[in-house]
N, C-alpha and C positions, 0 to 999 in steps of 0.2 A: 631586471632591476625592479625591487619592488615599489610601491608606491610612496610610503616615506622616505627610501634613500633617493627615489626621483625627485620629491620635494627639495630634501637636503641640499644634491644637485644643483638644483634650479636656484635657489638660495644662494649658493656659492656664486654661481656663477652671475645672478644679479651685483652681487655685493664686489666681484671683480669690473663688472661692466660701469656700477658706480665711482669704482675708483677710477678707473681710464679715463672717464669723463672729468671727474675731479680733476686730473692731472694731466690734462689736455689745455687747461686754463694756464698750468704753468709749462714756464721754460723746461723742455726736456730737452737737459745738459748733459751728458754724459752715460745716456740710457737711452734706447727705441723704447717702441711701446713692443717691436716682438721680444726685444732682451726683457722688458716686465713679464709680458706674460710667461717666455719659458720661465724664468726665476719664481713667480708666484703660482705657477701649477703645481709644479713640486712642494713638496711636505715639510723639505730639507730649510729649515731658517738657519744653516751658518752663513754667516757672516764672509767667510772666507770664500763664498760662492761669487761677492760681489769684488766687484775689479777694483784695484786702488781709486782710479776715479771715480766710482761709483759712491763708492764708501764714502767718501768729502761730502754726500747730498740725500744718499738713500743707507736704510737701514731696516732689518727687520725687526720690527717695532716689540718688543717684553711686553708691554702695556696694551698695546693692539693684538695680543695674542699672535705675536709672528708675523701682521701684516709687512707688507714693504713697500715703506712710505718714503716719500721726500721731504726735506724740511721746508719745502712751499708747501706741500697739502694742509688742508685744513686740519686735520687729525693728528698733525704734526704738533700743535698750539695744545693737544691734551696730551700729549705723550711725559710719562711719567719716569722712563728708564733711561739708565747710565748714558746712552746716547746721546740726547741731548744734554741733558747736565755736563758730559763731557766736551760740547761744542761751545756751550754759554762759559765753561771757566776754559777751555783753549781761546773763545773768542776775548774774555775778559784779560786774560794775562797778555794777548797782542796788547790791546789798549793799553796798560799796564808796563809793557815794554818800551811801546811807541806812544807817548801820549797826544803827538799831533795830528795820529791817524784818528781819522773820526769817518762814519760811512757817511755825518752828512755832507763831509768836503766832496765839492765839483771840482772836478777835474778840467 
């Protein structure tokens, strides 16, 4: 391996070890960290890689160039592709459905 693709490397794999850590702060629902990391070693960002439950909370990220995030990470709040947009108007038409659901009623 030559010396810039060891940089690259090492880069990569800070920029994974960052996220772990990111997402060590939230709830991991429906994911380990070894089901993250096989899924972010590979190259492969479909979508159909990721389990029905999976999909409800992580996505590989358009905007993050293929990252795969959760929508508790931080990077989640800049994400600019259909994914979220599709969560914010499924989340808006519940409300819209139900208008006495509200996330701040206590249960």
């Amino acid at each position: 391996m030559n010396e810039e693709h060891q940089k690259h490397h090492t880069a990569i794999q800070q920029l994974m070890e960052k996220a772990i850590n990111r997402l060590d702060k939230i709830i991991w629902k429906h994911m380990t960290k070894e089901r993250y990391l096989e899924l972010t070693r590979s190259k492969d960002t479909d979508p159909n890689r990721l389990t029905e439950e999976e999909q409800k909370e992580w996505h590989f990220c358009k905007s993050w160039k293929g990252l795969l995030i959760h929508t508790g990470d931080p990077t989640y709040s800049e994400c600019n592709c259909g994914f979220k947009r599709s969560k914010e108007s499924s989340a808006q038409g519940t409300k819209e459905a139900n208008p006495k659901a509200d996330s701040s009623t206590k249960v």
